[in-house]
Backbone of each chain as ProteinMPNN parsed JSONL, in Angstrom:
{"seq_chain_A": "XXXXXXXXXXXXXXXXXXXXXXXXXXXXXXXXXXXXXXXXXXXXXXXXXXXXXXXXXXXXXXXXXXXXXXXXXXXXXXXXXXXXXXXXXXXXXXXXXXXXXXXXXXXXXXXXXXXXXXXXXXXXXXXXXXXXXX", "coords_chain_A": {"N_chain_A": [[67.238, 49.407, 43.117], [64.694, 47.142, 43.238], [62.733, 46.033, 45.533], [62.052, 42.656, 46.494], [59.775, 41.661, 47.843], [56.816, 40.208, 48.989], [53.797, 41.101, 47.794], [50.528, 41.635, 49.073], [48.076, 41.786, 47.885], [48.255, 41.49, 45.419], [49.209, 38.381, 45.988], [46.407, 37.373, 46.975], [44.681, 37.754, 45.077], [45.56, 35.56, 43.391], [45.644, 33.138, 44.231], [43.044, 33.557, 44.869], [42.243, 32.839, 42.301], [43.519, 30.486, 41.868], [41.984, 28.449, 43.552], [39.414, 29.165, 42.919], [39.63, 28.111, 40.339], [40.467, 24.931, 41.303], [37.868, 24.713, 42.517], [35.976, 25.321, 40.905], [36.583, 22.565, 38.973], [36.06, 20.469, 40.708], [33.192, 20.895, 41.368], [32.649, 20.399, 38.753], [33.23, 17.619, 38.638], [31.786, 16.916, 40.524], [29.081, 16.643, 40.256], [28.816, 15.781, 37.724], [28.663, 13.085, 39.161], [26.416, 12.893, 41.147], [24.633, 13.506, 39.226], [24.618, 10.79, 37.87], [24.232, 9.434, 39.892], [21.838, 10.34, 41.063], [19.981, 8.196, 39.207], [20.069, 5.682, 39.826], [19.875, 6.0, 42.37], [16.941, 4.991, 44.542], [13.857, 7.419, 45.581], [13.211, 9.214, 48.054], [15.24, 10.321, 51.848], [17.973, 10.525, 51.089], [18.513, 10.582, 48.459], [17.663, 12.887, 47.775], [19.91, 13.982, 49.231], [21.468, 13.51, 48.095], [21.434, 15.351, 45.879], [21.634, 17.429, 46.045], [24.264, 17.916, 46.615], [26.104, 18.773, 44.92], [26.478, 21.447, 45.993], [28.236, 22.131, 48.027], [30.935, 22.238, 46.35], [30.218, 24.765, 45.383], [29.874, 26.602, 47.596], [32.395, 26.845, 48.307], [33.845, 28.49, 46.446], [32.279, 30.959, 47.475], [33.0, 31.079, 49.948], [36.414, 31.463, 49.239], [35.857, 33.735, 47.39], [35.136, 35.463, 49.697], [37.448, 35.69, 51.273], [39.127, 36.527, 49.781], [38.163, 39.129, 49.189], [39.147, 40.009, 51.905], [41.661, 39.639, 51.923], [42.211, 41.396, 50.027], [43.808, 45.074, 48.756], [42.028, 48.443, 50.316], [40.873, 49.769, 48.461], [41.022, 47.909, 45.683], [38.757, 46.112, 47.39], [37.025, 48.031, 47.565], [36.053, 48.203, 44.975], [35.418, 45.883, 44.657], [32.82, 45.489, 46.292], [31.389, 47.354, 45.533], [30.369, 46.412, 43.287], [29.489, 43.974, 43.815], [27.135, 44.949, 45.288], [25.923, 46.622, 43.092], [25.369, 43.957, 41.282], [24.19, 42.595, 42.845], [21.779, 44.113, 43.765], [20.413, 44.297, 40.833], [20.234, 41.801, 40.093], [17.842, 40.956, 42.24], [16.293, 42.93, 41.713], [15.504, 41.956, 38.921], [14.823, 39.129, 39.61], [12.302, 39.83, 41.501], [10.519, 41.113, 39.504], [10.198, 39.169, 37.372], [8.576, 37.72, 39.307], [7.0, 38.718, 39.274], [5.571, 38.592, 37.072], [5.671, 35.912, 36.594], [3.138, 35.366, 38.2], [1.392, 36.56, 36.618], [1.244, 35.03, 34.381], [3.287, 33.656, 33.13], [5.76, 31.599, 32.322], [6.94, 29.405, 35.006], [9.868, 29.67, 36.17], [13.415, 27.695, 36.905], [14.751, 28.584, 40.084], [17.689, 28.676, 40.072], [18.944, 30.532, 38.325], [19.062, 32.493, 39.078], [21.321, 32.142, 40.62], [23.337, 32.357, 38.582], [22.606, 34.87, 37.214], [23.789, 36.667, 39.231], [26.173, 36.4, 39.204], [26.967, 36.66, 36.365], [26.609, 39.393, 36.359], [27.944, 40.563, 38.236], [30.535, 40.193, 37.575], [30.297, 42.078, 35.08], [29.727, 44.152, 36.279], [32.493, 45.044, 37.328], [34.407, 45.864, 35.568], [32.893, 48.025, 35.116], [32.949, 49.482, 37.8], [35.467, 50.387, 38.144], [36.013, 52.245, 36.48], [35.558, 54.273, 36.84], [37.39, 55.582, 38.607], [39.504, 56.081, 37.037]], "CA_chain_A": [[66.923, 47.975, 43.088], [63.401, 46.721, 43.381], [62.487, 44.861, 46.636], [61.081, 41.641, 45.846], [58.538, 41.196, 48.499], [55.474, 39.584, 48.2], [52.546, 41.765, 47.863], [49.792, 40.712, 49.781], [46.976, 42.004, 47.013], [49.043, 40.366, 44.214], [49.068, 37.286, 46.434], [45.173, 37.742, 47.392], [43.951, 37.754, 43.956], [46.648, 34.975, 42.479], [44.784, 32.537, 45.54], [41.892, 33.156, 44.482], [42.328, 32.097, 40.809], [43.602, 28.726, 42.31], [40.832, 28.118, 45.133], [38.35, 29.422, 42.28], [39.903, 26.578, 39.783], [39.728, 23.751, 42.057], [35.982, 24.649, 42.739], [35.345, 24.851, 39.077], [36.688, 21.441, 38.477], [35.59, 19.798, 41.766], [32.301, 20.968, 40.429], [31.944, 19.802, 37.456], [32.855, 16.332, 38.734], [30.746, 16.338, 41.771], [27.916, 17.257, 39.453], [28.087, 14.92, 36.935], [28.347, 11.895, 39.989], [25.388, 13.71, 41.424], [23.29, 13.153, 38.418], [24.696, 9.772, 37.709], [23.466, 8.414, 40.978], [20.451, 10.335, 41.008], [19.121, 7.816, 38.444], [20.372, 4.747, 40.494], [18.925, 5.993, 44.174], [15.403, 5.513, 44.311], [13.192, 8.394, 46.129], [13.734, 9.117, 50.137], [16.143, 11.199, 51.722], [19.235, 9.723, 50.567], [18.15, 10.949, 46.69], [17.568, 14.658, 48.053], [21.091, 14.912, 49.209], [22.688, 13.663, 46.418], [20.852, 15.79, 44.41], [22.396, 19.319, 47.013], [25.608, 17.72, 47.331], [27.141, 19.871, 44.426], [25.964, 22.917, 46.47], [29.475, 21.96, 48.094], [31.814, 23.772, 45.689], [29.489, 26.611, 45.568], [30.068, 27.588, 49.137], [33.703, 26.856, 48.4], [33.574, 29.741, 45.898], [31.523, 32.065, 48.589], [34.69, 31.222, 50.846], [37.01, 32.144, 48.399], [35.433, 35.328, 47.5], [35.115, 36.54, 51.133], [38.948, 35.378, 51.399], [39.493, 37.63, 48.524], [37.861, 40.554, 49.198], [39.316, 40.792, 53.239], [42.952, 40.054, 52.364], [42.865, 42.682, 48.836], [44.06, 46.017, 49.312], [41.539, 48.814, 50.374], [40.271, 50.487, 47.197], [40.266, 47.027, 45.101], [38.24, 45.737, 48.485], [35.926, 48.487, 47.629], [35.423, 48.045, 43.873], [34.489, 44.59, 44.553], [31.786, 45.173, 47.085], [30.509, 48.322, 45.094], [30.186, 45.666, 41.883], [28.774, 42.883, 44.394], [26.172, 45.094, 45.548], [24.991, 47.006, 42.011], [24.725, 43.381, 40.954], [22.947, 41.591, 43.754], [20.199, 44.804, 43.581], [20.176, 44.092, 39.637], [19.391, 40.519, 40.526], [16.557, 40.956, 43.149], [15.231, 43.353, 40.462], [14.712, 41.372, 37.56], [13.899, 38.135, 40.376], [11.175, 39.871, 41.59], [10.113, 41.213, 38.281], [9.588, 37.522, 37.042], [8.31, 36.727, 39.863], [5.147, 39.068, 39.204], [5.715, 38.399, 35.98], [4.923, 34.904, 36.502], [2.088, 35.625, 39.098], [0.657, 36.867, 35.597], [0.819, 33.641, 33.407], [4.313, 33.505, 32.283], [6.389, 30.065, 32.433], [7.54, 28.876, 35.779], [11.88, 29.513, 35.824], [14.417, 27.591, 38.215], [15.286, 29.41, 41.186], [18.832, 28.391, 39.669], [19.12, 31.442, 36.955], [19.699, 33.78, 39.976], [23.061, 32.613, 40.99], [23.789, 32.847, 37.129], [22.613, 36.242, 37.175], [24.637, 37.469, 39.967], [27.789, 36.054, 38.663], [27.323, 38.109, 34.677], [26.413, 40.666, 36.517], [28.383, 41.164, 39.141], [31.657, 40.565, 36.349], [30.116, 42.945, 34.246], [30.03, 45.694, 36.658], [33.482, 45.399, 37.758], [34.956, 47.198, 34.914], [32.599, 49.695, 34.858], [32.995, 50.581, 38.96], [36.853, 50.764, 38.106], [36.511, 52.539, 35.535], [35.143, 55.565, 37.661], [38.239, 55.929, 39.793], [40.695, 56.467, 36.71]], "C_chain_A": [[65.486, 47.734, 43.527], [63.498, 45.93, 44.213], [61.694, 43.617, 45.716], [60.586, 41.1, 47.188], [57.24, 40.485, 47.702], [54.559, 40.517, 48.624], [51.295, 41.23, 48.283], [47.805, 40.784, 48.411], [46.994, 41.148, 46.05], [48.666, 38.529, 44.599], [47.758, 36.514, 46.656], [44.585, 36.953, 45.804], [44.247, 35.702, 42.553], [45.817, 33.132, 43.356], [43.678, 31.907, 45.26], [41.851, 32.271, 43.666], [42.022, 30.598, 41.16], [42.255, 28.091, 42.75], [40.01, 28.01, 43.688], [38.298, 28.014, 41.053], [39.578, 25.423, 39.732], [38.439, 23.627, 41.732], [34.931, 24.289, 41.886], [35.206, 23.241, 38.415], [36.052, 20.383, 39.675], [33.767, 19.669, 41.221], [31.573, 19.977, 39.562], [32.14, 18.278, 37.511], [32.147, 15.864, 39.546], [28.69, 16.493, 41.237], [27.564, 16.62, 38.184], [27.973, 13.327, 37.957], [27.293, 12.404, 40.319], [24.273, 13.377, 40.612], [23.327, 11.735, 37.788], [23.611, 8.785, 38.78], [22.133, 9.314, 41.529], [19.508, 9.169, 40.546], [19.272, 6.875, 38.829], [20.216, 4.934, 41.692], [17.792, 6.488, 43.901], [15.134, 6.923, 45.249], [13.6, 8.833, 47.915], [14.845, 9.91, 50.391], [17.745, 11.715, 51.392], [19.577, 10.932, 48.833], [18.397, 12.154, 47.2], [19.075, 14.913, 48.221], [22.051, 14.296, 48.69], [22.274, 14.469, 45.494], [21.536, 17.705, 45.195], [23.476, 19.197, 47.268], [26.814, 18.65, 46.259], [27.158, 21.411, 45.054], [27.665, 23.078, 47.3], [30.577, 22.81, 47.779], [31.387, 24.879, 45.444], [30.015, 26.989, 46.364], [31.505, 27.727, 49.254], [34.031, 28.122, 47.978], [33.444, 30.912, 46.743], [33.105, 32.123, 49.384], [35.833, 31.993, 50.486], [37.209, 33.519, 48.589], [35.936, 36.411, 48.504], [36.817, 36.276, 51.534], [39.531, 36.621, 50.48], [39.764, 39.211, 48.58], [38.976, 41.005, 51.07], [40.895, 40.734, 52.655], [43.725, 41.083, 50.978], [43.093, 44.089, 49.65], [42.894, 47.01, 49.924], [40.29, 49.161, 49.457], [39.911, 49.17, 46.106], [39.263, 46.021, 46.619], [36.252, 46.587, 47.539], [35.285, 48.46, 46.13], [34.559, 46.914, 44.036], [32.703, 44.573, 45.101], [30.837, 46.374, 46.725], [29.951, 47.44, 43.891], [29.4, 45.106, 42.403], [27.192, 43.696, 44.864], [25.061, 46.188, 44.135], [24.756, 45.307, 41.557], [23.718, 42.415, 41.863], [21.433, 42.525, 43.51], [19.736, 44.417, 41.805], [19.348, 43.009, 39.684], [18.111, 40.491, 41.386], [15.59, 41.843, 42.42], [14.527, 42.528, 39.678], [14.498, 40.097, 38.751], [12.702, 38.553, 40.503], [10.63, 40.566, 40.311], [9.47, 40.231, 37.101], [8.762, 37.23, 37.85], [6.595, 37.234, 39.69], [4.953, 38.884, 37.896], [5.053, 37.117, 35.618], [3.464, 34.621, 37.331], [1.094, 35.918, 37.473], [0.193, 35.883, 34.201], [2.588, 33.142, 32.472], [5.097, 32.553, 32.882], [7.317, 30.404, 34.053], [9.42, 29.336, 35.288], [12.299, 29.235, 36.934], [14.655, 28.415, 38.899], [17.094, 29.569, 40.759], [19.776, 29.856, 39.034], [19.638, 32.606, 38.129], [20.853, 34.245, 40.199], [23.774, 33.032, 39.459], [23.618, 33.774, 37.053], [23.486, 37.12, 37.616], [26.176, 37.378, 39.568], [27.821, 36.901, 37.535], [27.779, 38.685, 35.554], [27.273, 41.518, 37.668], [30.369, 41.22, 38.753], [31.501, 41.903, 35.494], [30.395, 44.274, 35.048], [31.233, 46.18, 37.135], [34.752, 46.607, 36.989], [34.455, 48.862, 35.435], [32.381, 50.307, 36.219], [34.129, 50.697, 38.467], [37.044, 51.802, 37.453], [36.525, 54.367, 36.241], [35.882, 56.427, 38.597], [39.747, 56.098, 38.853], [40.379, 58.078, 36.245]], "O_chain_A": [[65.226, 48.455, 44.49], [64.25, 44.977, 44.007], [61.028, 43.662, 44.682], [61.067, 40.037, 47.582], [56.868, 40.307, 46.542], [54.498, 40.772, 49.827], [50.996, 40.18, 47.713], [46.848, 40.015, 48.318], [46.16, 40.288, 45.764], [48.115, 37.7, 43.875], [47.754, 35.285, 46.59], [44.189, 35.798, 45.644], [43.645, 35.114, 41.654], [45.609, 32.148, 42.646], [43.276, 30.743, 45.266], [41.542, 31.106, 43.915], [41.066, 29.844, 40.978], [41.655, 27.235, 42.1], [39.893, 26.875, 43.226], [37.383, 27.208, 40.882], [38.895, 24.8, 38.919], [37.905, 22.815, 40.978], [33.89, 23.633, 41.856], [34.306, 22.767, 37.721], [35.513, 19.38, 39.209], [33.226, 18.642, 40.81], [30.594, 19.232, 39.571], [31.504, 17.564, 36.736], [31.78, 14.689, 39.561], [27.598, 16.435, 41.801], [26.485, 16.734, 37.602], [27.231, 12.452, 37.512], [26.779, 12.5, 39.204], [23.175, 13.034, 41.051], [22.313, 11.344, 37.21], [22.736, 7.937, 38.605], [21.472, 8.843, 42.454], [18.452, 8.973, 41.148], [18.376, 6.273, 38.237], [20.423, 3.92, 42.358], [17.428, 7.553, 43.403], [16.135, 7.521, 45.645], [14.516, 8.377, 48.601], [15.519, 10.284, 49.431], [18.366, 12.778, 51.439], [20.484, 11.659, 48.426], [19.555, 12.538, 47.039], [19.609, 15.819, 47.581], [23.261, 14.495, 48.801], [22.677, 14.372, 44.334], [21.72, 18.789, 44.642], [24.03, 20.006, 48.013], [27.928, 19.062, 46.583], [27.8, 22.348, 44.579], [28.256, 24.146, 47.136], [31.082, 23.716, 48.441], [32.059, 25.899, 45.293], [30.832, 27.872, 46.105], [31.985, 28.512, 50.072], [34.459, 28.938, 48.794], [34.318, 31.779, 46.785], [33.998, 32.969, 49.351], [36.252, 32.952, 51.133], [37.957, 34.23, 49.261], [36.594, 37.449, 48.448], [37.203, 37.098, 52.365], [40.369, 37.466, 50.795], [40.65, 40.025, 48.321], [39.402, 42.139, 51.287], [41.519, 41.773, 52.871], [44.894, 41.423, 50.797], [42.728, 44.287, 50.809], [42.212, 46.108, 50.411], [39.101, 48.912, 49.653], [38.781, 49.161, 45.617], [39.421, 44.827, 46.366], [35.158, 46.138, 47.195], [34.077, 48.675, 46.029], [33.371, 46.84, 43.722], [31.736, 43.983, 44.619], [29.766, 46.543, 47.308], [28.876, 47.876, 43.479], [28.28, 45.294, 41.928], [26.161, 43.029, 44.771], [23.852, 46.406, 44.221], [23.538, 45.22, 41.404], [22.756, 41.726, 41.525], [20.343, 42.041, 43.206], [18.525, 44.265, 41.645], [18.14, 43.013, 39.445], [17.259, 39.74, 40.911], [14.372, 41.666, 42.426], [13.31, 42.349, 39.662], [13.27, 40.158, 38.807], [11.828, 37.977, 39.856], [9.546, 39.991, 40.408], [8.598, 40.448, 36.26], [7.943, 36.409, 37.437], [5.526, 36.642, 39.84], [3.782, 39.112, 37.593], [4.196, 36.99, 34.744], [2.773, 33.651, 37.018], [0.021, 35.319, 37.4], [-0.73, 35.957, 33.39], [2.774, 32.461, 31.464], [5.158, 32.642, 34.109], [8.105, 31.333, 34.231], [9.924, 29.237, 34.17], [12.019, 29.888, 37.939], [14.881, 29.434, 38.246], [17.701, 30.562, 41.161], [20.959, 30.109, 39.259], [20.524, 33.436, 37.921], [21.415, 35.339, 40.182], [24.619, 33.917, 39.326], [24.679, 34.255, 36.655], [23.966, 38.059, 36.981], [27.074, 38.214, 39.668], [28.593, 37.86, 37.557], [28.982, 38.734, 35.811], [27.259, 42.727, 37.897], [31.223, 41.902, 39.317], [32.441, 42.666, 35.271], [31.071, 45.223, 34.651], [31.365, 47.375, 37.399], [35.479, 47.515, 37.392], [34.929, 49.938, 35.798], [31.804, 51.394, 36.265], [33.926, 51.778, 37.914], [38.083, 52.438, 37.627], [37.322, 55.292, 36.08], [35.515, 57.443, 39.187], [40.843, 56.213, 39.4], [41.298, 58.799, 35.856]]}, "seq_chain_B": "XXXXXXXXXXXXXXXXXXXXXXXXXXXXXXXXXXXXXXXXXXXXXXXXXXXXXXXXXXXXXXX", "coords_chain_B": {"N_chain_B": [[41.042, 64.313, 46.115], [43.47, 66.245, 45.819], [47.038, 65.076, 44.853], [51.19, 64.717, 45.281], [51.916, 62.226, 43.975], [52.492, 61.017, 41.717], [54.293, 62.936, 40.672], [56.94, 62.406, 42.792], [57.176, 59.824, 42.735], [57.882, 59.431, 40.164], [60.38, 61.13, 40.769], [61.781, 59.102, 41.99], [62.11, 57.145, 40.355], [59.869, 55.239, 39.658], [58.116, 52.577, 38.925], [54.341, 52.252, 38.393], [53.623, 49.596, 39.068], [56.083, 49.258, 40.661], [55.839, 50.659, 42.751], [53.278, 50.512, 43.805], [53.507, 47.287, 44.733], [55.718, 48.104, 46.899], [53.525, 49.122, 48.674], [52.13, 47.233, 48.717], [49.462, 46.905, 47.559], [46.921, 46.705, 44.669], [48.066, 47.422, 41.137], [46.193, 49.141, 40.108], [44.976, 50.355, 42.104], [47.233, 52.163, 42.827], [46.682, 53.835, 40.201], [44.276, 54.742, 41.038], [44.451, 56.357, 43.091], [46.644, 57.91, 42.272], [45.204, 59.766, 40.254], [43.704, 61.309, 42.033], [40.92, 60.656, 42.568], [40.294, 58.537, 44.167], [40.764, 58.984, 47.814], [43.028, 57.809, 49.774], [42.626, 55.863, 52.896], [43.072, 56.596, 56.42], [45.327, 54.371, 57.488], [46.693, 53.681, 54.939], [47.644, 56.129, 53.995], [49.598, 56.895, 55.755], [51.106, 54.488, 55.466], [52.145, 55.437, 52.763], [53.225, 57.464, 53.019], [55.32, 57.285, 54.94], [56.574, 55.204, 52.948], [57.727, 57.379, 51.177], [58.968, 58.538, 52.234], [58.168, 61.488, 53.82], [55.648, 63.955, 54.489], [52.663, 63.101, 55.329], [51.333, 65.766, 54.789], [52.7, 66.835, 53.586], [52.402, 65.205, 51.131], [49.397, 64.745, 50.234], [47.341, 66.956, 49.816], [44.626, 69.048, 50.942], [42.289, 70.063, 49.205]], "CA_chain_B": [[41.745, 64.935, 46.801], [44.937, 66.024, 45.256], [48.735, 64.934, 45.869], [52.119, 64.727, 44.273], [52.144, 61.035, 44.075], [52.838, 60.865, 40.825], [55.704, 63.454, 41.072], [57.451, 61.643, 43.878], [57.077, 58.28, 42.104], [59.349, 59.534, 38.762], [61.797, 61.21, 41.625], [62.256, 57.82, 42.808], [61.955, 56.406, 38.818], [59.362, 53.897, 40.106], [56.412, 52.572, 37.858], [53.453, 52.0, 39.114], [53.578, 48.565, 39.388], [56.546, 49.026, 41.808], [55.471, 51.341, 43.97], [52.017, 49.063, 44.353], [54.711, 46.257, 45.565], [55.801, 48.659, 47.937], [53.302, 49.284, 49.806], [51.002, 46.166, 48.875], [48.429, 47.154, 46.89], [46.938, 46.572, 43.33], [48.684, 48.379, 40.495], [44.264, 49.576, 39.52], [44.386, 51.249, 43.281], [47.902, 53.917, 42.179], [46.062, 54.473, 39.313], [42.94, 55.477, 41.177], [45.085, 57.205, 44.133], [47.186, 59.554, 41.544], [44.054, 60.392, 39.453], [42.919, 61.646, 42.794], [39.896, 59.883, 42.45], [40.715, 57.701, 45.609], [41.51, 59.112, 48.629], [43.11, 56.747, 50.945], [42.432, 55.603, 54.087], [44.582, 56.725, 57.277], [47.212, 53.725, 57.57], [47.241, 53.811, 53.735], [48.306, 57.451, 54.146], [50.707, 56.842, 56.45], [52.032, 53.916, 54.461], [52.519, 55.917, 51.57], [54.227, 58.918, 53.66], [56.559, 56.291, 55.052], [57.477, 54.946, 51.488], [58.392, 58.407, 49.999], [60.088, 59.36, 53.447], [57.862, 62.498, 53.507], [54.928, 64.01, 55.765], [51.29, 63.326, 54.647], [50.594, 66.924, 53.918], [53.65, 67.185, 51.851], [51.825, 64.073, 49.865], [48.43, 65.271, 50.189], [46.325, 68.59, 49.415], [43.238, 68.775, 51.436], [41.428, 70.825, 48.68]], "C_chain_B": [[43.347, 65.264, 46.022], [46.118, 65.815, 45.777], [49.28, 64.844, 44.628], [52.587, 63.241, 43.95], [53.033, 60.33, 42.641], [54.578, 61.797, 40.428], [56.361, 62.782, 41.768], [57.692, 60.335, 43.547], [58.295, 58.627, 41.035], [60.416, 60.359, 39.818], [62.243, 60.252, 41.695], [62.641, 57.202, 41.067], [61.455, 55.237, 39.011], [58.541, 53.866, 39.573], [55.811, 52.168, 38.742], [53.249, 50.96, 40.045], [54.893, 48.401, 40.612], [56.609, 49.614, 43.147], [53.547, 50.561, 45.154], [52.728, 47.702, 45.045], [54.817, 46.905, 46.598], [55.163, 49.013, 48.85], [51.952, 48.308, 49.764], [49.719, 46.55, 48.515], [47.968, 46.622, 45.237], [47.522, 47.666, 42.324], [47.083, 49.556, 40.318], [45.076, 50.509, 40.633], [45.622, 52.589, 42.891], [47.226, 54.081, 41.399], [44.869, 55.146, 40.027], [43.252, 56.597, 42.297], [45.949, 58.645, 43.256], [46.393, 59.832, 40.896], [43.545, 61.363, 40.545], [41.287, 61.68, 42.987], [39.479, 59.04, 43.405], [41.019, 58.475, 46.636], [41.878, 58.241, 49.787], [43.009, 56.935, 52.44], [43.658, 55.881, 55.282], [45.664, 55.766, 56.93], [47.432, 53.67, 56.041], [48.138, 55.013, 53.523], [49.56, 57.437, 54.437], [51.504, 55.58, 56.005], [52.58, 54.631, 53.271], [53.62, 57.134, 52.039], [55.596, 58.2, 54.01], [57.414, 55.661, 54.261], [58.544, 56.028, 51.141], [58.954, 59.291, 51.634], [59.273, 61.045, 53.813], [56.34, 62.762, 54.581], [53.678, 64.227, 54.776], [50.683, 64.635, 54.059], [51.639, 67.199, 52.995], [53.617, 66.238, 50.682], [50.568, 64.988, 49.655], [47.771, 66.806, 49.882], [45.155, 68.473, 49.744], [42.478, 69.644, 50.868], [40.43, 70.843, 47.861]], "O_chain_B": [[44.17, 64.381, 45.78], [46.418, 66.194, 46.909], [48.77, 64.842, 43.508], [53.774, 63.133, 43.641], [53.895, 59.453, 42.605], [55.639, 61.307, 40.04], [56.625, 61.919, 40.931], [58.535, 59.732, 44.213], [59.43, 58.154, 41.106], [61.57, 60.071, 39.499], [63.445, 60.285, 41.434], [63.805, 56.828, 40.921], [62.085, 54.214, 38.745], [57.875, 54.894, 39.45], [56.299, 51.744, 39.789], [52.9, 51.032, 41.223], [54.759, 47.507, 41.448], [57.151, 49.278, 44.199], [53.094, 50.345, 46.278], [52.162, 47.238, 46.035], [54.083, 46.517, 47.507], [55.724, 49.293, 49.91], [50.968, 48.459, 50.488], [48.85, 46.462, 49.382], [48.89, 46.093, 44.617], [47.448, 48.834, 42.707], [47.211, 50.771, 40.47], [45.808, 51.386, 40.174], [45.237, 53.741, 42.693], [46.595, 55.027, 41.87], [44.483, 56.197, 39.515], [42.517, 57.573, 42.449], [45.904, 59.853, 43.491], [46.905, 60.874, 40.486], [42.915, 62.32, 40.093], [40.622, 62.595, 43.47], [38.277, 58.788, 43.494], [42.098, 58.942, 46.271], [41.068, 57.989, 50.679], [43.265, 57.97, 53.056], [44.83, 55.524, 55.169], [46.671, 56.067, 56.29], [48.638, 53.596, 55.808], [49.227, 54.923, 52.955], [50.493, 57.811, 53.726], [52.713, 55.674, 56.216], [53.661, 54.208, 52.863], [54.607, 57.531, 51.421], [56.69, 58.455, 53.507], [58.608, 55.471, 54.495], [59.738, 55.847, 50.899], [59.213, 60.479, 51.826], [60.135, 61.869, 54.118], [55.986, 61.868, 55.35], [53.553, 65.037, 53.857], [49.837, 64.7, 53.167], [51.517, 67.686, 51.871], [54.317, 66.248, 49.67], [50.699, 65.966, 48.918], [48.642, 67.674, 49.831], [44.42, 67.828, 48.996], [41.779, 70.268, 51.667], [39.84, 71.898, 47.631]]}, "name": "protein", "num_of_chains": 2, "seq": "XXXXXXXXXXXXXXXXXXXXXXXXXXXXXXXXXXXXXXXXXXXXXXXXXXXXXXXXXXXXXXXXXXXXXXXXXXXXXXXXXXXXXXXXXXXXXXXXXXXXXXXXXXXXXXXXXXXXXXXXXXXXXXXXXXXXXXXXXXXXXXXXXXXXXXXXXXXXXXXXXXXXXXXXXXXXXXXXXXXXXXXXXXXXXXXXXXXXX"}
């Protein structure tokens, strides 16, 4: 007979999803109010932090994550944080690579594109640490 | 590191996925533990010895 416990990895990951969900949709509505009332609060410091207030569900995310990674099992613990750190060095690569890049005459880019970076990239490599341990 | 994990698992006639239940893990991590590709961590050890009723070196092969 198969126990039917709850698995705490299973549970870990299933958590996330949710949490990660929310964040997504919290998001995307705190982010279009955000730029609504940008254009209806004049200048001063009021404007500034409506304009950082979607930064919010970001950090929710970050929370998440680190929720993620402490209560998964060992070994998916360690894929994650072998993925998280080939793509954060990927990212600080090609950052500073632009950044002399633009020191040289090449177009200004948001500081923005980073966290987008780290996110591909730090999906992309998850296969391919896993893949190393079958 | 090698073991019989995979032996010991079809004694029992347990798939992967329920022996990962058992001792709370992802189904990925047996796969990377019977490849011997993984070697786990003490209390993982000793969770897994405790599952299959059996003594870490009669799981394990330190070779």
């Amino acid at each position: 007979m198969r126990q039917r416990t709850t698995n705490p990895t299973t549970a870990a990951s299933r958590r996330y999803l949710v949490e990660f969900g929310i964040a997504v949709v919290v998001y995307l509505v705190v982010n279009a109010a955000s730029a609504w009332a940008l254009r209806h609060v004049a200048n001063g410091p009021l404007h500034y932090l409506i304009a950082i207030v979607p930064v919010v569900p970001i950090a929710f995310v970050l929370v998440a994550v680190l929720r993620y990674l402490r209560c998964s099992d060992e070994f998916t613990r360690m894929v994650h944080v072998e993925a998280l750190a080939i793509s954060a060095g990927i990212t600080a690569m090609l950052a500073v690579t632009y950044g002399f890049l633009e020191s040289a005459g090449f177009p200004k880019l948001s500081a923005w594109w980073t966290y987008a970076a780290l996110m591909v990239f730090f999906g992309a490599a998850n296969p391919f640490v896993a893949r190393r341990y079958r | 590191m090698r073991n019989r994990l995979k032996v010991l698992r079809a004694e029992r006639d347990w798939s992967q996925s329920e022996l990962a239940d058992r001792l709370g893990v992802a189904r990925q991590t047996i796969v990377a533990l019977e490849s011997g590709k993984y070697a786990p961590s003490l209390p993982l050890a000793f969770k897994i010895s405790k599952v299959f009723d059996k003594m870490i070196e009669e799981i394990f092969d330190a070779e």
